[in-house]
VOGU-3710 file (C-alpha; in Angstrom, 3 decimals, decimal comma):
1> xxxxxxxxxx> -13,983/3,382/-67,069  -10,370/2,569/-68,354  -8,979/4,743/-65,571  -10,969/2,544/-63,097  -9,877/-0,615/-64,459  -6,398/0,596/-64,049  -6,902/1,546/-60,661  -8,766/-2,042/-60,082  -5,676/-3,543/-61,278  -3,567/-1,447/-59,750
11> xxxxxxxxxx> -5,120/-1,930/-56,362  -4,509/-5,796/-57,154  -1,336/-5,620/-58,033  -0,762/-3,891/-54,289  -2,865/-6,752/-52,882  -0,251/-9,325/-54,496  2,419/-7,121/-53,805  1,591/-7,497/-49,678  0,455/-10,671/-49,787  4,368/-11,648/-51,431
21> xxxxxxxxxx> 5,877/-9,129/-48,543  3,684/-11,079/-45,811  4,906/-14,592/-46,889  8,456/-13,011/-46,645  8,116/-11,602/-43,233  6,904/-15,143/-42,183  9,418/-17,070/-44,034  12,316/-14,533/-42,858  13,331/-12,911/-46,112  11,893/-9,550/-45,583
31> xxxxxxxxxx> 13,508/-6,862/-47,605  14,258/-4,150/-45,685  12,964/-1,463/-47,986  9,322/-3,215/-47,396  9,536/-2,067/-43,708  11,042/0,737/-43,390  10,773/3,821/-46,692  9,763/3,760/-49,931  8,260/6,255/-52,674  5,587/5,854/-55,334
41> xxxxxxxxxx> 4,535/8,584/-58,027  2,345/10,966/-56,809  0,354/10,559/-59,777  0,346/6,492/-59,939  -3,788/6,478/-60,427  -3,408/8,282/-63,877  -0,362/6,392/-65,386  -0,905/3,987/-67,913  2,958/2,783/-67,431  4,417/0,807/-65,151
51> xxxxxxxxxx> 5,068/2,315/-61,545  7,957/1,137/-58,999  5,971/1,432/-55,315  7,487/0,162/-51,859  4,278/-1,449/-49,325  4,534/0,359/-46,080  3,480/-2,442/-43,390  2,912/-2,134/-39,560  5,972/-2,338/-37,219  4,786/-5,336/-34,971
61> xxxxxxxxxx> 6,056/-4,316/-31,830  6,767/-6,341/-28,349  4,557/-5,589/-25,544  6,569/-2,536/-23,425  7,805/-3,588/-20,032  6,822/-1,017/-17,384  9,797/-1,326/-14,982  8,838/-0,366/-11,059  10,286/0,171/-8,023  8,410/-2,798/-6,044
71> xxxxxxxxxx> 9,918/-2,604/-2,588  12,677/-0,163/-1,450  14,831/-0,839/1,984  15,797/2,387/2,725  16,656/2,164/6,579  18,558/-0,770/7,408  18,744/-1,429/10,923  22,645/-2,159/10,243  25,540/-0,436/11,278  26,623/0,427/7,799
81> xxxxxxxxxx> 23,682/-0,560/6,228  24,998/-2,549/4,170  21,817/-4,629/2,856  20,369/-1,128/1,962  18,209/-3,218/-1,202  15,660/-2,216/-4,016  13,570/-4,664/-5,712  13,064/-3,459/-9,713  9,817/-5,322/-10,586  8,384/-5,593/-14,175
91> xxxxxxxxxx> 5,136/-4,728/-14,492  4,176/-4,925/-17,830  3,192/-7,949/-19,985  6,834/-8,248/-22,395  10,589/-8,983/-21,068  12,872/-6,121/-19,550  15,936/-5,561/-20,595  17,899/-3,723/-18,495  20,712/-2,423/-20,271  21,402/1,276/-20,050
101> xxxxxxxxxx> 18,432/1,929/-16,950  19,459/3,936/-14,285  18,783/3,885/-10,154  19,145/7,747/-8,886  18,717/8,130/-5,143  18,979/11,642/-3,595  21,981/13,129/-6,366  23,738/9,620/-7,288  22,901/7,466/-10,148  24,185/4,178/-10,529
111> xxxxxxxxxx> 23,315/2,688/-14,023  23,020/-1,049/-15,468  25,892/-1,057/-18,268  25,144/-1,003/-21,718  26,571/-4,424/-22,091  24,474/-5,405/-19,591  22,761/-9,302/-20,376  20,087/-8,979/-17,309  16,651/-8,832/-17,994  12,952/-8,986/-16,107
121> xxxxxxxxxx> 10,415/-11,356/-17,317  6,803/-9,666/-17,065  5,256/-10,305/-13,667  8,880/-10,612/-11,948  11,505/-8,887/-9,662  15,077/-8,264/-9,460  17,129/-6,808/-6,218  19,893/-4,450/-6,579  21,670/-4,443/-3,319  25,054/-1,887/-1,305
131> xxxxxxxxxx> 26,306/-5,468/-0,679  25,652/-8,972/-1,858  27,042/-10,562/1,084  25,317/-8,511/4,199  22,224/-8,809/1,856  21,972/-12,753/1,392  22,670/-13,124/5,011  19,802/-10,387/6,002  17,490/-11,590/3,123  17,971/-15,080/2,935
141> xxxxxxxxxx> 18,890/-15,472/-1,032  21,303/-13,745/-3,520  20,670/-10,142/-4,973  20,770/-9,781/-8,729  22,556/-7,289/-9,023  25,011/-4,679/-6,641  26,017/-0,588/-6,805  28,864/0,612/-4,802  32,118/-1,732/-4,775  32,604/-5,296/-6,403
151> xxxxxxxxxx> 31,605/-6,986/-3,404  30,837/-10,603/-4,820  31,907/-11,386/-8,392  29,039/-13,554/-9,180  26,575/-10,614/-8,789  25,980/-8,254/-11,831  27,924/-4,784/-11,056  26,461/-1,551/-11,871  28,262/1,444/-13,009  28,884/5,225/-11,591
161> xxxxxxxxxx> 27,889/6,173/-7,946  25,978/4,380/-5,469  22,447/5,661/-4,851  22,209/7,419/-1,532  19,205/6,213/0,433  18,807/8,495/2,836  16,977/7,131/6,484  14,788/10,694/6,918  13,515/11,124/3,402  14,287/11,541/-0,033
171> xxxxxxxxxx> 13,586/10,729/-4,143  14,661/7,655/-5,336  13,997/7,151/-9,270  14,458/4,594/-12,130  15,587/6,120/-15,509  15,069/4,453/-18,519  18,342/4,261/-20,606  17,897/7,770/-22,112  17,624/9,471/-19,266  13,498/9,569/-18,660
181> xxxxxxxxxx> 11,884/9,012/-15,300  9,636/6,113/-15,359  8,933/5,611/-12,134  9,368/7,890/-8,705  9,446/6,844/-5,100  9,253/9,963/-2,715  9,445/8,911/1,105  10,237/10,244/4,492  10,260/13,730/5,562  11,100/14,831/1,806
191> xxxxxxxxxx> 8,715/18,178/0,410  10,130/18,637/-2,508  8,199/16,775/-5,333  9,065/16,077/-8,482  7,919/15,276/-11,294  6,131/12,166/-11,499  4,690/11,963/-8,095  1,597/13,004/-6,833  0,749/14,150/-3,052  2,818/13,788/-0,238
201> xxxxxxxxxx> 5,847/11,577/0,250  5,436/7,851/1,208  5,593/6,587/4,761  6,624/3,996/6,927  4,053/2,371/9,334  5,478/3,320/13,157  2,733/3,546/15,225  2,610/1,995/18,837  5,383/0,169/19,246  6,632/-1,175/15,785
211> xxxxxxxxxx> 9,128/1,605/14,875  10,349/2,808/11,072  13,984/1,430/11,430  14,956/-1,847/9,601  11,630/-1,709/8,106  10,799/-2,131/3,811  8,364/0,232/1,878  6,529/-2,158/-0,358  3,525/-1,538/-2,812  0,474/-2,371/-2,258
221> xxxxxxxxxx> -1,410/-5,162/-4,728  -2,484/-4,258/-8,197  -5,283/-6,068/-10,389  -4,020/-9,306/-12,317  -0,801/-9,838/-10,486  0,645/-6,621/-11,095  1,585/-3,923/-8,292  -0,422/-0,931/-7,206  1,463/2,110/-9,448  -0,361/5,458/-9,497
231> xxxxxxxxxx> 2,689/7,657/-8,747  1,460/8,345/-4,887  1,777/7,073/-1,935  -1,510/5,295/-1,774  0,316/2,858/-3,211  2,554/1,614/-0,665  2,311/-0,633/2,321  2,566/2,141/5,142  -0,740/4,023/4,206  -2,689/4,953/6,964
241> xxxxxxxxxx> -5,687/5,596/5,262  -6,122/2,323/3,832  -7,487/0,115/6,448  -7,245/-2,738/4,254  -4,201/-2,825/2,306  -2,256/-0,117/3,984  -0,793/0,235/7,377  1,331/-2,977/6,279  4,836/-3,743/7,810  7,357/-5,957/5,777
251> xxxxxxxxxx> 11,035/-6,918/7,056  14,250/-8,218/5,830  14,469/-12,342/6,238  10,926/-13,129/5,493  9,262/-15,764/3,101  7,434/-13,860/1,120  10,790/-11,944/-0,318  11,459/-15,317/-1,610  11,077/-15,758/-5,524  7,981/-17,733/-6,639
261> xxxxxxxxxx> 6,130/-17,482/-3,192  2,662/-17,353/-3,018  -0,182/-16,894/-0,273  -2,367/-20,238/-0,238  -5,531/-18,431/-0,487  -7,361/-20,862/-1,394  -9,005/-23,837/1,067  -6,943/-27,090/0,192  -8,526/-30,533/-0,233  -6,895/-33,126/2,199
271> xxxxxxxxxx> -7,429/-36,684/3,451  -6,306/-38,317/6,597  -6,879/-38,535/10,743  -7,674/-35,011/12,429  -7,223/-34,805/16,321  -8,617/-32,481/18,550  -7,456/-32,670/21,995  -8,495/-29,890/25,056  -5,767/-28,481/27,782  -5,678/-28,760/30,303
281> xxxxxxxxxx> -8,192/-31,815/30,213  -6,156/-34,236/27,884  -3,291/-32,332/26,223  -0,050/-34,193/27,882  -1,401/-37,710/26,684  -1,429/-37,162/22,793  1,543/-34,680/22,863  3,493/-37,440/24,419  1,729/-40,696/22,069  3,784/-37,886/19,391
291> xxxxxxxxxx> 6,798/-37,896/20,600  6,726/-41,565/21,056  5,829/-42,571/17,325  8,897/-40,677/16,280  11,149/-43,015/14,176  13,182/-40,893/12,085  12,822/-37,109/12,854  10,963/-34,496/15,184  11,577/-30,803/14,024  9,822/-28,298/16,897
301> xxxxxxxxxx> 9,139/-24,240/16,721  7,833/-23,555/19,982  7,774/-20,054/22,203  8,622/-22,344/25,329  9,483/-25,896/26,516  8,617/-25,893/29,998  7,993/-29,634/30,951  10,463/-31,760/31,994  8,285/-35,381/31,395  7,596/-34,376/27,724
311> xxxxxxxxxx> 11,430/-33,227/27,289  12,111/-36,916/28,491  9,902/-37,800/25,771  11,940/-36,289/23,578  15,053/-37,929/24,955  13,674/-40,940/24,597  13,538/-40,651/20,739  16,447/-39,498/20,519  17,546/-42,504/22,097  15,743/-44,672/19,770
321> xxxxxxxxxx> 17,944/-42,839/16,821  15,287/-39,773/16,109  17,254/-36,743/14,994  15,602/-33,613/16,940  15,625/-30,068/15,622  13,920/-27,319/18,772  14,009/-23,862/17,249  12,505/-21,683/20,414  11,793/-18,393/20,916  15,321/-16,580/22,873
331> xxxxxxxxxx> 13,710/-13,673/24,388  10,287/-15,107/25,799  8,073/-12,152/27,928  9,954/-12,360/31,611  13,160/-14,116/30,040  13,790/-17,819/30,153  12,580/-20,229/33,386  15,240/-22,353/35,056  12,331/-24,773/34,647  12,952/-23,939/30,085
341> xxxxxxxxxx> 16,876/-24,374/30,989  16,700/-28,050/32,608  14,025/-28,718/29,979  16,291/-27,647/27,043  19,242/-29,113/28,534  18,567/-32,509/28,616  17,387/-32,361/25,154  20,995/-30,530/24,282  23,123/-32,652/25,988  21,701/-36,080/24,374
351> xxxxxxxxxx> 22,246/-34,412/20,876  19,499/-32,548/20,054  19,728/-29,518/17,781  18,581/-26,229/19,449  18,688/-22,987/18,143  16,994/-19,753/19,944  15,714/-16,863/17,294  18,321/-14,213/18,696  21,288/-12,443/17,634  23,888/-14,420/17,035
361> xxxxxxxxxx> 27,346/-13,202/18,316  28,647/-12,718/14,376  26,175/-10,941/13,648  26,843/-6,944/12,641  25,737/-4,384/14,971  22,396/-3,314/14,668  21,002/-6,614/13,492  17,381/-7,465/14,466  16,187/-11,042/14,350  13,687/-11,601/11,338
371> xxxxxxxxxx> 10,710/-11,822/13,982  9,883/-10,141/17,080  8,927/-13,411/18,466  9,323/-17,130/17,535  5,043/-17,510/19,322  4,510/-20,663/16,781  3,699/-23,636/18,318  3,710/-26,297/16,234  5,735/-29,787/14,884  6,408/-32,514/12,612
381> xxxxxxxxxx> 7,330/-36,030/13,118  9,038/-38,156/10,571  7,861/-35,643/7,765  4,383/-37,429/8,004  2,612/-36,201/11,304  2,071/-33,061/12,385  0,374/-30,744/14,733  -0,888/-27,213/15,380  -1,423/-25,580/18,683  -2,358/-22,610/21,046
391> xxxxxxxxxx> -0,875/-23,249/24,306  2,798/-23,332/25,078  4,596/-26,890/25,928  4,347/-26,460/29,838  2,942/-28,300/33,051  0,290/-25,708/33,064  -0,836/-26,367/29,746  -0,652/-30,130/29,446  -0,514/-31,633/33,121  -0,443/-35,397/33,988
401> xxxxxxxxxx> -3,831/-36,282/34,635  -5,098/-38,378/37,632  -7,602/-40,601/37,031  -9,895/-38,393/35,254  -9,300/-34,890/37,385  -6,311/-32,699/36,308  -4,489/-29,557/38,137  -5,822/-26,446/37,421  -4,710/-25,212/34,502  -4,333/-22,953/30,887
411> xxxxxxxxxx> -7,540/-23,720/28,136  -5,939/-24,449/25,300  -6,556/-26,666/22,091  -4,263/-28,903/19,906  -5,005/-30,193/16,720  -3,131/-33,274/15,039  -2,308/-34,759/11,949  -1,316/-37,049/8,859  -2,495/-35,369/6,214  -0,097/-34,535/3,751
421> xxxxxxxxxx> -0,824/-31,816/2,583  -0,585/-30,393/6,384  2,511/-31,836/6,958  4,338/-30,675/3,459  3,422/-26,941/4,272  4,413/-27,482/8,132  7,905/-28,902/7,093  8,490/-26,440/4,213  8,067/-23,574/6,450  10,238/-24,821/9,281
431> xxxxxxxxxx> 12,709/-25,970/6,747  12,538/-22,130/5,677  13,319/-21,198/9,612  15,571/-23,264/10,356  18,823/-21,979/8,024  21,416/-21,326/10,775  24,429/-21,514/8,163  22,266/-18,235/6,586  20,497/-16,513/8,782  22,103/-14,610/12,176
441> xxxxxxxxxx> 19,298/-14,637/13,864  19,848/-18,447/14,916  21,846/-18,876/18,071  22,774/-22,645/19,193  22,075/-23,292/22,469  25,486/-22,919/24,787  25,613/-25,396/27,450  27,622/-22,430/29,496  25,203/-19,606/28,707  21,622/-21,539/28,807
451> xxxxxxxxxx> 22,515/-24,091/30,850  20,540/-24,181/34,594  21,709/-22,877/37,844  24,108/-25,812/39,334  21,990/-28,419/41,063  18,756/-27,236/39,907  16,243/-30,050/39,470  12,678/-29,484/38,499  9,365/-29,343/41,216  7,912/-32,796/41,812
461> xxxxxxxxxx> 5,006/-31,721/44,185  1,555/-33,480/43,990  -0,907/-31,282/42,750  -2,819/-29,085/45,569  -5,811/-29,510/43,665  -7,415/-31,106/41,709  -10,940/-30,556/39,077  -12,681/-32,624/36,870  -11,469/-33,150/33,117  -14,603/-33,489/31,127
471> xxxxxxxxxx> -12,777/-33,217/28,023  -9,950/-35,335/28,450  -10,649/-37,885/25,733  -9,710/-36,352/22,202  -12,019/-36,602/18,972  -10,616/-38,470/16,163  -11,722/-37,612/12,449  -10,858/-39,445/9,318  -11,759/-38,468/5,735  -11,585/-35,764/3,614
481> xxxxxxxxxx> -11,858/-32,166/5,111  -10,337/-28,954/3,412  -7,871/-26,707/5,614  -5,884/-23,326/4,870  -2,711/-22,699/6,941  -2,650/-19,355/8,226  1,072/-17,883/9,103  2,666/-14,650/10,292  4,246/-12,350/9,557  3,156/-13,866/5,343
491> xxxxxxxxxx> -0,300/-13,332/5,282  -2,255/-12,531/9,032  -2,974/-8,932/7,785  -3,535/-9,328/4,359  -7,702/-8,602/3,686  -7,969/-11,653/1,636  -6,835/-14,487/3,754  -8,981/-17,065/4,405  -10,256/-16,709/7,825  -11,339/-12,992/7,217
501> xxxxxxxxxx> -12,808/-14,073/3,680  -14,803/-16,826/5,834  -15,582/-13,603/8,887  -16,714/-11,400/5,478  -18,947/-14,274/4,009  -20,727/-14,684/8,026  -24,517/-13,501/7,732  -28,188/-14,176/8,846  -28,167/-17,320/10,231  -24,472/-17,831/10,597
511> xxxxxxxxxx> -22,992/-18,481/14,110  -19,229/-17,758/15,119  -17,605/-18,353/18,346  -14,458/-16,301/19,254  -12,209/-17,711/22,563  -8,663/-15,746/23,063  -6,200/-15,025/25,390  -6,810/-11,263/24,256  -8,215/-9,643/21,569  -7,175/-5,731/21,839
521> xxxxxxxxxx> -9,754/-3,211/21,264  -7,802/-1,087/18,754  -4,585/-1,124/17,482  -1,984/1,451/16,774  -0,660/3,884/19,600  -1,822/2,958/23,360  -3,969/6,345/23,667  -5,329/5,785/20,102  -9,388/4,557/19,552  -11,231/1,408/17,701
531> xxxxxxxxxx> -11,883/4,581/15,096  -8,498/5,462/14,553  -6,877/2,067/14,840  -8,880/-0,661/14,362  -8,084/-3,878/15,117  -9,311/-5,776/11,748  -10,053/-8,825/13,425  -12,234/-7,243/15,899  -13,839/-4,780/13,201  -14,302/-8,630/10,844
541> xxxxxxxxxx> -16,407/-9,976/14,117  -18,853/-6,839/13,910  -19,453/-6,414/10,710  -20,568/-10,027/10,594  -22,835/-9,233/13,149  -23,565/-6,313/11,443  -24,909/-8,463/8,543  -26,886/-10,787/10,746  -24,633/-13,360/12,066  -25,107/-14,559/15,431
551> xxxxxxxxxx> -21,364/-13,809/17,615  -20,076/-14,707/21,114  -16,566/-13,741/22,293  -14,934/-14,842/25,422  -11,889/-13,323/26,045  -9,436/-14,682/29,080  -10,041/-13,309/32,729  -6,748/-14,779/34,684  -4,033/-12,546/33,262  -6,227/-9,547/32,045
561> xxxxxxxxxx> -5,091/-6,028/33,475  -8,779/-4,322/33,677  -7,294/-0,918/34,055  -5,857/-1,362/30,469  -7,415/0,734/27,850  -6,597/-2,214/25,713  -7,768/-4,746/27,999  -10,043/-7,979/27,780  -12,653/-6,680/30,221  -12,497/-3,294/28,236
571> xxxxxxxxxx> -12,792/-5,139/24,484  -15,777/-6,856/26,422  -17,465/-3,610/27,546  -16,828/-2,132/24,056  -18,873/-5,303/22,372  -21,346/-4,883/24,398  -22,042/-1,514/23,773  -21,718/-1,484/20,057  -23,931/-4,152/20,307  -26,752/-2,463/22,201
581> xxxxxxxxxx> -26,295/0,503/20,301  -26,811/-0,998/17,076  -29,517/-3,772/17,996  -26,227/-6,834/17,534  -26,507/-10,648/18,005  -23,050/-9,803/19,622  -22,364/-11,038/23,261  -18,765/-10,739/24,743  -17,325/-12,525/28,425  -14,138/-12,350/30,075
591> xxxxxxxxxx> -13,850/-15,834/31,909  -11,184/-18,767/33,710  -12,685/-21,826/33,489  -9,938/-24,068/33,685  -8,107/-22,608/36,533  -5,301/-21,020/35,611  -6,532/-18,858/32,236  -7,593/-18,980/28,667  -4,510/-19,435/26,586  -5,920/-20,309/23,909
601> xxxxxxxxxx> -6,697/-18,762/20,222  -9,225/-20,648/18,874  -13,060/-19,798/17,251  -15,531/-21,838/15,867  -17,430/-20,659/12,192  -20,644/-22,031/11,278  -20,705/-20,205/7,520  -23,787/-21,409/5,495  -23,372/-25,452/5,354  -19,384/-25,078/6,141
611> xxxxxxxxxx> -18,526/-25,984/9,570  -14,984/-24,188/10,498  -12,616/-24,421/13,605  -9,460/-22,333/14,160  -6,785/-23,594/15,859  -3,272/-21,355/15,979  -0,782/-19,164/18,117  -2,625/-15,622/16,645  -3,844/-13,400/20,099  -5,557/-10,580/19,006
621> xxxxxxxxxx> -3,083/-7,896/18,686  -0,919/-5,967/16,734  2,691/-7,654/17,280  1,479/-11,053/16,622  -0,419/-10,333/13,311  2,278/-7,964/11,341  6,010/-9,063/12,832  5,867/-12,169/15,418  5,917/-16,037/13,953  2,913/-17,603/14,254
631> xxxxxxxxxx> 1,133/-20,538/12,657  -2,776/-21,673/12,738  -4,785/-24,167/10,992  -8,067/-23,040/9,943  -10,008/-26,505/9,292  -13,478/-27,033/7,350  -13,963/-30,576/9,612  -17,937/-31,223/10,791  -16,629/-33,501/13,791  -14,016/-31,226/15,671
641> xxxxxxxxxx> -16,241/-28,338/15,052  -19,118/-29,845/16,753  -16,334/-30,772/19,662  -14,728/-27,046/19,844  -18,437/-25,934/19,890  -19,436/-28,072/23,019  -15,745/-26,842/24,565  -16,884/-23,102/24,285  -20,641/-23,343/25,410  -19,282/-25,371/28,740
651> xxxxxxxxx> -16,781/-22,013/28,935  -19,423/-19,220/28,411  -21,464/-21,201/31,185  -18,913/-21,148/33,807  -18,005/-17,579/32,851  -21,616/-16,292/32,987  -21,855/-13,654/36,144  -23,824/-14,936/38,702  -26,910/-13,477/39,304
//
């Protein structure tokens, strides 16, 4: 009994023993014998004397960063390469230090110096760069760090050789500071595997026409914010055999590089006027009532300008004191009208700003523009209007009506704006476009080299003919309504944007409407299948259908090739066969109603008590969803649904065979 009363007081002597350690750890006085050793009598139960013991407590330790490699540009499209970039990306929950780590590519290591201040909060990236200067102007922001040569003193330097990023193939890995592999990236052509890396090497996307060079391996999402890592190449962006998540493209220059940006996933609340207005019924009147209420500033992206009344328009605010910014597209499909030239130069020569997305002539050799195309079509007037559009700014698009009858022309549909929360998310993306002091894809206009022939003036014939213009008159909504802004290359492909979240949600009783200039049958290489490469879009529309949703498609007759594998009429046949073969509510037409072709890219979704319209620049192809420019405005708006609904069913009818 004595013996356990010793060891009862014993045990609460311990007890006051820890609880006088704890209050030291907390107040800061922690001896550091209490942490670290200590030794007690082996037989301290037994003794009736005092006994000296040290209290062993838990280490509390930080959370351990797990350092990636989030993004890798391996092949710059450069001569020289010198924006050759990877981006480090912590993906564990505590700070990164990175002191001592080490970036190995293919036999050279190049490592952060021990005196080294730089660290990686959790949940954040860092790019190490060849050069800080070829990178900010291909990238759009400074690197955090550089290998190689002390090219720009303000950017962290690292020490020994600069990794070599081979184009073909290769192992790139990041050692932690004593020497470990923590993470692997094996790309390319390379077959020898090392440790730390699963399966075969990692590739870039490059089928049809979208080719390897210039491009950036990327990973692929993770769960809560953190970045696919399972040491293979499912996890990164060019994986074929993820139709979701893989077969992703990502370039130098684009927005979502950009530290702190985010997809808006999410449908968000607004309150203001919403017009619709219908081309080529009663497009040119509201386009130029826009132009007109300019006071301050207009800033334009646009493919073309093609319309010499609404570039007077312009002229005319610019004569009022409006300061115009035109950012157009330099390389449109058969080059650039003499119609575009007299168009542009008038705007030009009374002061506008006008820069065309191509190569500048400072530019390195080898540089690519950051888009394939500038296809947007879309502007802002004094900050506080806006609008969002499918057809191009041309006489065939928005003619001058007469009386109520109009030319024939291009179906197309504009929507318009003061909502704020449109117009903040408009202007913040072009302000992101339009950097020419940054970026070398921005060429000013040159009143030699874009100028038009000498004594060119533009046609001023009457029309030959003329139709009616039932929808002239546009619909006017004010209120609340919730909207998601849809852009390319940041988000089109992604499986969790809204418009395919709305296409996944369509079921039994659900109705959607589909009108496009095209919508390819399959993606990928031209001799390739809706199996192989499917177009997501497309495969979204069946599988609602598929589900139970009611779905009509009516793709554009006028400039369809029918021959084309990847034709309208042959997207049309394939609907309707998938349909009959698997008892669909799906019903597909190919169809000119207004004259002069279906230029629009547009769709109507009736999703439970939600009431949707589309309204954008997206065809249905490859191009424009992974590496053009393109902007649409997906709108949850009762009204201009109901209008866009009564557009297409006047379509279908007039595109209906005859019997």
């Amino acid at each position: 009994m004595d013996g356990c009363r010793r060891t009862h007081g014993l045990l609460w002597g311990v007890f006051l023993s820890a609880l006088g350690a704890l209050s030291a750890l907390l107040l800061g006085n922690t001896p550091t014998s209490l942490l670290f050793s200590a030794t007690a009598s082996p037989d301290y139960y037994f003794s009736a004397t005092p006994i000296t013991s040290t209290l062993y407590l838990p280490l509390v330790q930080r959370p351990s960063p797990r350092l990636l490699i989030a993004a890798a540009h391996i092949d710059s499209a450069l001569s020289g390469e010198g924006d050759e970039a990877l981006w480090l990306w912590n993906n564990g929950p505590g700070e990164a230090p990175l002191a001592g780590w080490q970036i190995s590519g293919n036999g050279r290591t190049a490592t952060f110096p021990a005196t080294s201040t730089l660290t990686i909060p959790a949940g954040a990236g860092l790019w190490c760069t060849a050069d800080p200067t070829i990178f900010r102007r291909t990238f759009g922001f400074a690197p955090g760090c550089e290998w190689g040569a002390d090219d720009d003193p303000a950017v962290a330097d690292l020490t020994g050789s600069a990794p070599r990023l081979t184009n073909n193939g290769g192992v790139i890995q990041l050692n932690s500071p004593d020497g470990q592999a923590m993470d692997v990236l094996v790309y390319g052509d390379e077959n020898l595997i090392p440790d730390g890396w699963d399966g075969m090497a990692a590739q870039f996307y490059s089928r049809g026409v979208i080719g390897a060079a210039g491009q950036l391996l990327r990973r692929k999402p993770g769960t809560a914010g953190a970045f696919a890592d399972t040491d293979a190449a499912k996890d990164w962006s060019g994986d074929v055999a993820d139709l979701a998540w893989g077969r992703q493209v990502f370039f130098p220059g684009w927005r979502l590089w950009q530290a702190g940006w985010q997809m808006s996933n999410q449908p968000i609340a607004a309150t203001g006027t919403l017009t619709l207005a219908i081309g080529p019924d009663g497009l040119y009147e509201p386009m130029a009532d826009f132009f007109r209420g300019a006071q301050r500033s207009l800033d334009l992206s646009l493919y073309t300008l093609e319309h010499p009344l609404l570039a007077q328009e312009i002229v005319a605010a610019m004569q009022r004191g409006v300061a115009v910014r035109l950012l157009l597209e330099g390389g449109p499909a058969g080059g650039i009208s003499d119609l575009q030239r007299w168009s542009v130069a008038q705007i030009a020569n009374a002061g506008g700003l006008v820069h065309f997305l191509d190569s500048r002539s400072d530019a390195p050799n080898g540089f690519r523009p950051r888009y394939r195309f500038i296809y947007a079509k879309y502007g802002i007037v004094d900050g506080t209007r806006a609008f969002v559009g499918t057809d191009n700014l041309t006489t065939d698009s928005m003619p001058v009506p007469v009386n109520d009858s109009v030319p024939p022309g291009r179906r197309g549909v504009y929507l318009f704006t003061d909502a704020s929360a449109v117009t903040e998310k408009l202007s913040s993306l072009f302000a992101y476009d339009w950097q020419p002091e940054l970026f070398w894809d921005l060429r000013p206009y040159d009143a030699t080299e874009d100028r038009p022939p000498e004594g060119y003036t533009p046609p001023n014939l009457p029309p030959e003919e003329l139709r009616p213009a039932p929808f002239r008159q546009p619909v006017t909504y004010t209120g609340d309504f919730t909207f998601v802004l849809l852009t390319t290359p940041e988000d089109s492909t992604r499986p969790d944007n809204q418009l395919m979240a709305l296409l996944g949600q369509a079921g039994a009783g659900d109705e959607i409407r589909w009108v496009q200039l095209y919508e390819h049958k399959y993606w990928g290489d031209t001799f390739s299948n809706p199996v192989a490469d499917p177009n997501p879009r497309l495969a979204a529309l069946i599988d609602a259908a598929r589900r139970g949703a009611q779905v009509r498609v009516l793709l554009d007759s006028y400039f369809d090739e029918p021959s084309d594998d990847r034709s309208n009429r042959a997207t049309a046949d394939y609907l309707r066969l998938v349909a009959q073969a698997a008892g669909l509510d799906i019903q597909a037409l190919t169809g000119n109603p207004a004259g002069a072709g279906v230029h629009a890219k547009a769709g109507t979704l009736a999703i439970g008590d939600e009431r949707w319209l589309l309204v954008g620049s997206v065809n249905g192809g490859e191009i424009s969803h992974k590496i053009n420019r393109e902007v649409s405005l997906l709108v949850n708006a009762p009204l201009l649904y109901d209008r866009l609904s009564e557009l297409f069913e006047s379509d279908w009818m007039q595109s209906v065979p005859a019997k």
